[in-house]
The first five atom37 places (N, CA, C, CB, O) and aatype in JSON, in Angstrom:
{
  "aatype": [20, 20, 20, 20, 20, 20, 20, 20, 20, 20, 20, 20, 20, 20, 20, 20, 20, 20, 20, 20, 20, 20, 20, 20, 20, 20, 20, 20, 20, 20, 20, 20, 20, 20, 20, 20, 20, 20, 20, 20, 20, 20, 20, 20, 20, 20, 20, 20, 20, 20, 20, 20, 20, 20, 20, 20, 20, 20, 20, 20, 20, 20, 20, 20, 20, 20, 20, 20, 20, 20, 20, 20, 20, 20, 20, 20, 20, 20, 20, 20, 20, 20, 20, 20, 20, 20, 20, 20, 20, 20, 20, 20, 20, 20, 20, 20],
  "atom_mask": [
    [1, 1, 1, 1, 1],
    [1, 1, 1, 1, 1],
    [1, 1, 1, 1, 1],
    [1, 1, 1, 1, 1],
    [1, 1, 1, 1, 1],
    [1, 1, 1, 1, 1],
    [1, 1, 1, 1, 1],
    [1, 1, 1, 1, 1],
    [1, 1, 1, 1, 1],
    [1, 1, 1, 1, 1],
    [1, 1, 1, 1, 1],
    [1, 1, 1, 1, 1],
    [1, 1, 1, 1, 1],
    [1, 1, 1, 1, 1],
    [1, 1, 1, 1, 1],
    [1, 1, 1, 1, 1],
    [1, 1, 1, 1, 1],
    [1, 1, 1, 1, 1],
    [1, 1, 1, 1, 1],
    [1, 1, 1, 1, 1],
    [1, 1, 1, 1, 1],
    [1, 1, 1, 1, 1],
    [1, 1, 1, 1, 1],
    [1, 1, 1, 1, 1],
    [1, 1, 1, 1, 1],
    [1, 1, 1, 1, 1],
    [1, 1, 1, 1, 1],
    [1, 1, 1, 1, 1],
    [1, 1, 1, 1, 1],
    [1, 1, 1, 1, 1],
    [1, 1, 1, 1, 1],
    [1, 1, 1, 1, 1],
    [1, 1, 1, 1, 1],
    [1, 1, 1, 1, 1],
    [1, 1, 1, 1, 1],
    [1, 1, 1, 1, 1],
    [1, 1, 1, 1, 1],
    [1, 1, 1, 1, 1],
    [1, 1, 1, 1, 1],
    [1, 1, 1, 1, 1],
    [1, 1, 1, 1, 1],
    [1, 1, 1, 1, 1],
    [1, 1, 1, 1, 1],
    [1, 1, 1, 1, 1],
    [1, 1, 1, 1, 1],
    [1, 1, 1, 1, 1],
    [1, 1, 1, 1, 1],
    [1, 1, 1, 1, 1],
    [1, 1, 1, 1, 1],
    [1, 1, 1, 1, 1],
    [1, 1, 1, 1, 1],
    [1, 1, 1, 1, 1],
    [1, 1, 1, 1, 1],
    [1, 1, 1, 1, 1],
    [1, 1, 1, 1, 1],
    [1, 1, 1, 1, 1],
    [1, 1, 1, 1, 1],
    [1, 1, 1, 1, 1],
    [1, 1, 1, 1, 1],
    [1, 1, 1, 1, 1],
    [1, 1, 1, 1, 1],
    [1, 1, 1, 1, 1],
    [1, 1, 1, 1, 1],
    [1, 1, 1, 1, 1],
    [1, 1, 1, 1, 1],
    [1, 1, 1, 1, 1],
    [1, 1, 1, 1, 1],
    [1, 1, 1, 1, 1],
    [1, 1, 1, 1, 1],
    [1, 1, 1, 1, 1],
    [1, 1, 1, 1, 1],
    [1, 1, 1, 1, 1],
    [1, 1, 1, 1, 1],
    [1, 1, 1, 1, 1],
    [1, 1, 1, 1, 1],
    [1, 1, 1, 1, 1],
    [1, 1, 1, 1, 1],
    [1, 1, 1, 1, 1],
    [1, 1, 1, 1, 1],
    [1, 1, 1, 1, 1],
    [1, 1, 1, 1, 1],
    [1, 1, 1, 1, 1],
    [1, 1, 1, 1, 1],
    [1, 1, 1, 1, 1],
    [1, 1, 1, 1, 1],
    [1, 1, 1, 1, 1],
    [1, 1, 1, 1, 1],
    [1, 1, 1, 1, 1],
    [1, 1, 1, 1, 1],
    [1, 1, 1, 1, 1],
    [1, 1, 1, 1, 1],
    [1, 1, 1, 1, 1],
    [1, 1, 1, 1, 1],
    [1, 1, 1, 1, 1],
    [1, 1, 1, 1, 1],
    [1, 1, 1, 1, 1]
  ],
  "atom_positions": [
    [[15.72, 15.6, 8.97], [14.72, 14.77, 9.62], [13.87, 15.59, 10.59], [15.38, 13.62, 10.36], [12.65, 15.5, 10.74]],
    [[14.83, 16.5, 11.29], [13.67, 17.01, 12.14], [12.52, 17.99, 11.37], [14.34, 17.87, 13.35], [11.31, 18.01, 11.59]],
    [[13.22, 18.71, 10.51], [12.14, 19.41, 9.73], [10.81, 18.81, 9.01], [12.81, 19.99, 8.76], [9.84, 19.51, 8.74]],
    [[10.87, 17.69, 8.78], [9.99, 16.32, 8.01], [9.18, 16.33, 9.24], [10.92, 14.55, 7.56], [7.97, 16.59, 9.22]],
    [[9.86, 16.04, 10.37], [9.01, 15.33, 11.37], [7.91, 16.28, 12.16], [10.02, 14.66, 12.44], [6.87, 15.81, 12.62]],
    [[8.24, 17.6, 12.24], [7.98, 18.6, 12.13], [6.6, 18.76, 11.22], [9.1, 19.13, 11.78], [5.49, 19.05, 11.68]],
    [[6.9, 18.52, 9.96], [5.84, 18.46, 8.57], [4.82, 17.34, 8.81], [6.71, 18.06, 7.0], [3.64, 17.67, 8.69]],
    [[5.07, 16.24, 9.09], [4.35, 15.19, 9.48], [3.14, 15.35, 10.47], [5.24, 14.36, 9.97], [1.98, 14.94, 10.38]],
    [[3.77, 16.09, 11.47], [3.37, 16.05, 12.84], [2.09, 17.16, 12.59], [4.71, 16.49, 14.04], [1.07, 17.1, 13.27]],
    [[2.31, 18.15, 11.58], [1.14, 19.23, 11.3], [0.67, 18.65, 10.37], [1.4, 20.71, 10.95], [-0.43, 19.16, 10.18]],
    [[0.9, 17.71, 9.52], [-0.29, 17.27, 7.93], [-0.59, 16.23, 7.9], [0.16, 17.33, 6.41], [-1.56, 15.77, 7.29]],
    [[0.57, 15.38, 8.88], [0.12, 14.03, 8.22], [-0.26, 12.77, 9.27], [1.38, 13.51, 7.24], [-0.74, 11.68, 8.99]],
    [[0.17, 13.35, 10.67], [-0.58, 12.46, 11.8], [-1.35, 12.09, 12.27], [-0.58, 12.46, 12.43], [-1.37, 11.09, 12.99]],
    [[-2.3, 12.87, 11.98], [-3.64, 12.69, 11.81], [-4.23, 11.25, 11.7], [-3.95, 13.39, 10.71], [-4.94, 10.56, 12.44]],
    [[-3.57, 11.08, 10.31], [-4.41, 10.24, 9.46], [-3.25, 9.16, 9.54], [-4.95, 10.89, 7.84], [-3.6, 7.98, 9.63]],
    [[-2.23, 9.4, 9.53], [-1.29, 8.02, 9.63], [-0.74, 7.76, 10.97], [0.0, 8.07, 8.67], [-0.06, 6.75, 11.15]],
    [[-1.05, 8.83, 12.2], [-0.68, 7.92, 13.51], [0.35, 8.65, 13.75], [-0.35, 6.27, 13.42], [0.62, 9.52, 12.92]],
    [[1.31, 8.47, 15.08], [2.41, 9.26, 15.15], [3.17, 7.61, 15.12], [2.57, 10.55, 16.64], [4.39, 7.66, 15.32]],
    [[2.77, 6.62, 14.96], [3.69, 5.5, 14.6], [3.85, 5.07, 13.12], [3.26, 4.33, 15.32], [4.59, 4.2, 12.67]],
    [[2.94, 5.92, 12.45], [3.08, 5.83, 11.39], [2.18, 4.26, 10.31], [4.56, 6.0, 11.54], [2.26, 3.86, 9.15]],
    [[1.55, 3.91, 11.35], [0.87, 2.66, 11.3], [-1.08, 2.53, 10.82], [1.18, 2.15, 12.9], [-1.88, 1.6, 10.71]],
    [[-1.12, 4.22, 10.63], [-2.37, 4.31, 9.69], [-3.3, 3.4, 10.94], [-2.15, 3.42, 7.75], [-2.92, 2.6, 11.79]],
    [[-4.44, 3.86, 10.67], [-5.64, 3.32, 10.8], [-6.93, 2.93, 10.26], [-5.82, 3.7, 11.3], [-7.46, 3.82, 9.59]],
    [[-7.78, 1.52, 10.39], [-8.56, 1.23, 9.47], [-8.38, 2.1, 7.81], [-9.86, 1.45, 10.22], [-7.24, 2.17, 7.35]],
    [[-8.86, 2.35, 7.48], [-8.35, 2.39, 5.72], [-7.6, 3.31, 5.37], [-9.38, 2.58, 4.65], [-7.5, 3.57, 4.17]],
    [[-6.74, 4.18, 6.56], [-5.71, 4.96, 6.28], [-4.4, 3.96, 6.09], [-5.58, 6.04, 7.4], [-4.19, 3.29, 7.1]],
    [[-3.82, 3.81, 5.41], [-2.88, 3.24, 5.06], [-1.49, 3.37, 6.03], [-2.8, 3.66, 3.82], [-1.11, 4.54, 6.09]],
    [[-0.65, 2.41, 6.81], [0.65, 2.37, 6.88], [1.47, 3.15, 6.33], [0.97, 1.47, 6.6], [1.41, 3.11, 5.1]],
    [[2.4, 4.02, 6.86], [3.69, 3.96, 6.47], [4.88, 3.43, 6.85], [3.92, 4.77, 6.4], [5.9, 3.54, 6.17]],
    [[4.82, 2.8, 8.01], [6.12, 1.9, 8.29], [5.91, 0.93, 7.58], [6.45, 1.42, 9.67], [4.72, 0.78, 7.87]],
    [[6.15, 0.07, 6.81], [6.24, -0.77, 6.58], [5.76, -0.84, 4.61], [5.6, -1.36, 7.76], [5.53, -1.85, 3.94]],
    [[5.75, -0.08, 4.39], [4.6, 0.78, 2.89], [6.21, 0.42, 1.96], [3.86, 3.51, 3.13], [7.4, 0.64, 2.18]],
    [[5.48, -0.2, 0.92], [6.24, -0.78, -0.19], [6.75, 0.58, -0.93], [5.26, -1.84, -1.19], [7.86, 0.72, -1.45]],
    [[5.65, 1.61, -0.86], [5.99, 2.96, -1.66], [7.06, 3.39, -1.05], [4.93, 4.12, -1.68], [8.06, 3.84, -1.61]],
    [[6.81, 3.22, 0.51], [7.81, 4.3, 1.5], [9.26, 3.67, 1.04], [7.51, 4.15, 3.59], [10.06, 4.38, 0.44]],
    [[9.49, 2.57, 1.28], [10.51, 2.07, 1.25], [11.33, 2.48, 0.3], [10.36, 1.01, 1.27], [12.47, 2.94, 0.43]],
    [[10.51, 2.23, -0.97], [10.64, 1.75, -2.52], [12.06, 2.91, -2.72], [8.84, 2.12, -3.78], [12.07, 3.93, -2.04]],
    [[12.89, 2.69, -3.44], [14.05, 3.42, -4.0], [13.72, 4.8, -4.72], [14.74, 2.5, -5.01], [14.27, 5.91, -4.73]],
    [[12.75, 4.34, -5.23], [12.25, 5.28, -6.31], [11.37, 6.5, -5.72], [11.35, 4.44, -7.35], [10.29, 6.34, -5.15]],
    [[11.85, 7.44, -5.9], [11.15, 7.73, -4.63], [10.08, 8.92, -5.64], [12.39, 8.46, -3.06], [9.18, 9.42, -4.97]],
    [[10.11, 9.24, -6.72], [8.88, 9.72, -7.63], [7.46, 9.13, -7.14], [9.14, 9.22, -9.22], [6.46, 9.66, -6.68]],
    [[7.74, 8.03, -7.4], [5.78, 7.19, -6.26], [5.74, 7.63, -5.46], [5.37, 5.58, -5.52], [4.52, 7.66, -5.35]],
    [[6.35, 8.47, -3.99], [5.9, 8.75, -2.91], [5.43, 10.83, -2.94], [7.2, 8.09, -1.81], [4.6, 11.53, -2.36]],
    [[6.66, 11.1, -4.05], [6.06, 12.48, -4.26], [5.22, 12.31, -4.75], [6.58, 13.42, -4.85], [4.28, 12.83, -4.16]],
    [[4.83, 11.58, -6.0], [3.46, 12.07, -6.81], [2.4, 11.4, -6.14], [3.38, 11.66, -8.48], [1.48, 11.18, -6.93]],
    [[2.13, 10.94, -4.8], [1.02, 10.57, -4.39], [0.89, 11.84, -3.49], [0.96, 9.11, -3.79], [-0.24, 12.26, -3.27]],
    [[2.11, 12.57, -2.9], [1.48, 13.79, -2.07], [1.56, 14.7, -2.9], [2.11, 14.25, -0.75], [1.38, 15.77, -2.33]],
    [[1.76, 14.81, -4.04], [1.51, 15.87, -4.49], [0.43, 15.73, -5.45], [2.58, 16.4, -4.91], [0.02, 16.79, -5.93]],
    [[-0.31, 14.26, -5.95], [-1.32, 14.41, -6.24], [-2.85, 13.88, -5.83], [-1.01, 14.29, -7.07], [-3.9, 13.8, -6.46]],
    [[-2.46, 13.54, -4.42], [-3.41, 12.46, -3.11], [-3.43, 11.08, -4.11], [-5.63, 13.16, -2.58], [-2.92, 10.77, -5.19]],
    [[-4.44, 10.34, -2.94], [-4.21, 9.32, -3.58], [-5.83, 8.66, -3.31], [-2.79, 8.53, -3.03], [-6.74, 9.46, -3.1]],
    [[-6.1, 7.14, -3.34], [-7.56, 6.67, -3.02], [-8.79, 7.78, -3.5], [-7.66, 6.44, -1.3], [-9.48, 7.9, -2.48]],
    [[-9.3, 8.52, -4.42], [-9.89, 9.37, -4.66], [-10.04, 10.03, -3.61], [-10.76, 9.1, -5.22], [-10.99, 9.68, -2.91]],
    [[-9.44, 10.86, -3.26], [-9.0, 12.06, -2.07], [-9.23, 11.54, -1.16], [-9.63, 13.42, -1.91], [-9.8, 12.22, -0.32]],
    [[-8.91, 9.97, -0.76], [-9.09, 10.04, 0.61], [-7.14, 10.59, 1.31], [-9.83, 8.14, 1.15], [-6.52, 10.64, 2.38]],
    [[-7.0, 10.77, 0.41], [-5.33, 10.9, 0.65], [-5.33, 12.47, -0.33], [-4.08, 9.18, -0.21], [-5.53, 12.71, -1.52]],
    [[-5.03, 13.25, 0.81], [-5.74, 14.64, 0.11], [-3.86, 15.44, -0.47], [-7.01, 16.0, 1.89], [-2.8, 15.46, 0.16]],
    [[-4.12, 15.85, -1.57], [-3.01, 16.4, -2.08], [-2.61, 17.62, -1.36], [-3.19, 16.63, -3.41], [-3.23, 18.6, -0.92]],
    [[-1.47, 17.28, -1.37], [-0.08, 18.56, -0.3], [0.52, 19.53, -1.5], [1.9, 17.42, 0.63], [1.69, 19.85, -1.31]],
    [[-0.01, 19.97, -2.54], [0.62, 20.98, -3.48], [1.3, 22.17, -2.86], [-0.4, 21.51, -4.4], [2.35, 22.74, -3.17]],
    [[0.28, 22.44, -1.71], [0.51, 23.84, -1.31], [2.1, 23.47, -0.3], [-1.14, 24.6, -0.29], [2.19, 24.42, 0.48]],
    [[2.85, 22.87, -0.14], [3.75, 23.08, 0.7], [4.61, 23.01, -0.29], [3.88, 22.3, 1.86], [4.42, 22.58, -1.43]],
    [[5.9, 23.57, 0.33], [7.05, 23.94, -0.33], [7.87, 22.93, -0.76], [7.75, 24.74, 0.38], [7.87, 22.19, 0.22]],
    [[8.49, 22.47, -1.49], [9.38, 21.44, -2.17], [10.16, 21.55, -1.21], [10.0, 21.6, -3.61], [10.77, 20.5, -1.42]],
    [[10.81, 22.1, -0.01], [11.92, 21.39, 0.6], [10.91, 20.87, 1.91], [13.46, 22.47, 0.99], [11.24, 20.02, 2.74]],
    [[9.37, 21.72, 1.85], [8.88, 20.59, 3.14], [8.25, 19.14, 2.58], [7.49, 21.37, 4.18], [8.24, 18.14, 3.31]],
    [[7.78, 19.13, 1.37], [7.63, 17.81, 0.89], [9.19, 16.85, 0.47], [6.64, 18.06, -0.44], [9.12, 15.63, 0.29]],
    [[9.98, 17.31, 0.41], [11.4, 16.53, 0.6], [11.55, 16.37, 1.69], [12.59, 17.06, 0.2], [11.87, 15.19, 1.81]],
    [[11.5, 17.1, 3.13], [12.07, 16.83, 4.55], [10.99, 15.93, 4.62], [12.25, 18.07, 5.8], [11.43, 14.87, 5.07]],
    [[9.41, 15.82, 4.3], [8.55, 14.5, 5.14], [8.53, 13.36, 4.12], [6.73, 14.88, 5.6], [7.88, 12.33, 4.28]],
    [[9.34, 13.67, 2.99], [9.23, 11.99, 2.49], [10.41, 10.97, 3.24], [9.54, 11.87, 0.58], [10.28, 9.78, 3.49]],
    [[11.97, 12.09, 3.59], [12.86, 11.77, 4.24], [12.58, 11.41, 5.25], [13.57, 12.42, 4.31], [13.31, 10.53, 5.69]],
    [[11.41, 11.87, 6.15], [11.63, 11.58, 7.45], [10.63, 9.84, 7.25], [10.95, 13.09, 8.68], [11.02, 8.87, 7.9]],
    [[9.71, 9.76, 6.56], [8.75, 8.99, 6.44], [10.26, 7.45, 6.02], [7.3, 9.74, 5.06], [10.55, 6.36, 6.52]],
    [[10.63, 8.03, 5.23], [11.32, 6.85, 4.77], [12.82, 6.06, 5.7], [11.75, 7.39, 3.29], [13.54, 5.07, 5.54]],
    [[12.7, 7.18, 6.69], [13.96, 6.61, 8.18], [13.31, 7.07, 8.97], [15.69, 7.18, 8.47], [13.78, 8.13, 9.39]],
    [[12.17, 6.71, 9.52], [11.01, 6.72, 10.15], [10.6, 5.22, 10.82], [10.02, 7.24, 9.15], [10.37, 4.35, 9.98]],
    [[10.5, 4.86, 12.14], [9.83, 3.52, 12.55], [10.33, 2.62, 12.01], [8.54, 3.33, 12.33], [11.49, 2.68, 11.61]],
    [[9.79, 1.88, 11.92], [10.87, 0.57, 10.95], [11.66, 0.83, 9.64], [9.9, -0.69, 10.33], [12.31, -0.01, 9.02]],
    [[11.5, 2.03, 9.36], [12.01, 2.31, 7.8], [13.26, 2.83, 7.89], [11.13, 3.35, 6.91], [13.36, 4.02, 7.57]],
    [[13.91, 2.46, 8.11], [15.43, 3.05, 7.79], [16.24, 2.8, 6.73], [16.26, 2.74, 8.68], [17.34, 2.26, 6.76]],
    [[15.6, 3.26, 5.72], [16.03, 3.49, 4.21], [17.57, 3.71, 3.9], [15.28, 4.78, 3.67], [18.34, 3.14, 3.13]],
    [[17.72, 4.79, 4.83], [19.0, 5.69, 4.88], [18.37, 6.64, 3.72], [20.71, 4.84, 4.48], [18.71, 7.76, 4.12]],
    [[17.79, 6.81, 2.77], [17.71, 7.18, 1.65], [17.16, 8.92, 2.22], [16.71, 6.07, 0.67], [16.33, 9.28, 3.06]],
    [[18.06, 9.64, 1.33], [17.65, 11.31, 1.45], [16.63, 11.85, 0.12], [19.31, 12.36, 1.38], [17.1, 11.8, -1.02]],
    [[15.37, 12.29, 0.34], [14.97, 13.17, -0.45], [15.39, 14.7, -1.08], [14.14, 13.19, 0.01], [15.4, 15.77, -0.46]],
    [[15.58, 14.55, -1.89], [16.49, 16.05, -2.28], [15.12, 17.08, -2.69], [17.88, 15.83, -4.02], [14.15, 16.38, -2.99]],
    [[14.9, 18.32, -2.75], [13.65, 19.1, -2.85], [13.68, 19.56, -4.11], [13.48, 20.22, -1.89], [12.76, 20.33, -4.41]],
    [[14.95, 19.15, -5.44], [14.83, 19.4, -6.68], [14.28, 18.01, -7.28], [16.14, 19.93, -7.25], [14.39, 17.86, -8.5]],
    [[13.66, 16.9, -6.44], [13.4, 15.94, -7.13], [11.64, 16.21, -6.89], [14.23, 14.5, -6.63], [10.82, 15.7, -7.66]],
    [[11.23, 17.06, -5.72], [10.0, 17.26, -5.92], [9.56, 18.5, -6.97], [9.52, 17.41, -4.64], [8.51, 18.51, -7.61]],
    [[10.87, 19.79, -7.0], [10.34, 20.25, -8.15], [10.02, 19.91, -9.5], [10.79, 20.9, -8.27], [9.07, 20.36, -10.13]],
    [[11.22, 18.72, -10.08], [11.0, 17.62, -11.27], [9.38, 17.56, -11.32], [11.76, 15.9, -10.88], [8.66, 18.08, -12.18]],
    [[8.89, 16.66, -9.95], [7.83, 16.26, -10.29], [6.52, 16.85, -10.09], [7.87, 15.33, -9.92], [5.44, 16.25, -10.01]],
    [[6.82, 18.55, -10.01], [5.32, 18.83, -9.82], [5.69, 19.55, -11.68], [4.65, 20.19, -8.03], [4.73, 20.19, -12.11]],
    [[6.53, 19.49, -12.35], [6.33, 19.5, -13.86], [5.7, 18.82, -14.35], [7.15, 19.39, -14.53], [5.57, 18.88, -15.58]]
  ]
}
């Protein structure tokens, strides 16, 4: 978690808040059906391939265990306490 939060805090706060609550048409993540969701392939392949025609700009360039530590942290994050762990061979799966 701390390494995620860490990752967050340089790529992704920006645009989603340090509550994680997005602003005007940046989207939520506390509360984000994706974040939650079990499945956790929907949340890599949106950072690894953005999302909203780039308004959600793709994270290729970071390393599979820092896109595993910020989906982990995103998903037991603020209201999200998933419990659920991202493993960094499920983001290599999916940049195949």
């Amino acid at each position: 978690l701390a390494r995620g939060e860490k990752v967050y805090a340089a790529n992704c706060q920006a645009c989603h808040q340090a509550t994680g609550m997005g602003a005007g048409p940046i989207k939520a993540l506390a509360g984000s059906q994706v974040v939650l969701d079990a499945d956790h392939s929907k949340q890599i392949a949106i950072l690894l391939n953005g999302a909203a025609n780039g308004a959600m700009p793709a994270w290729k360039q970071l390393s599979d265990t820092e896109l595993a530590a910020v989906v982990t942290y995103t998903k037991n994050s603020w209201t999200n306490k998933t419990g659920q762990l991202v493993q960094p061979k499920e983001v290599v799966a999916a940049r195949k």
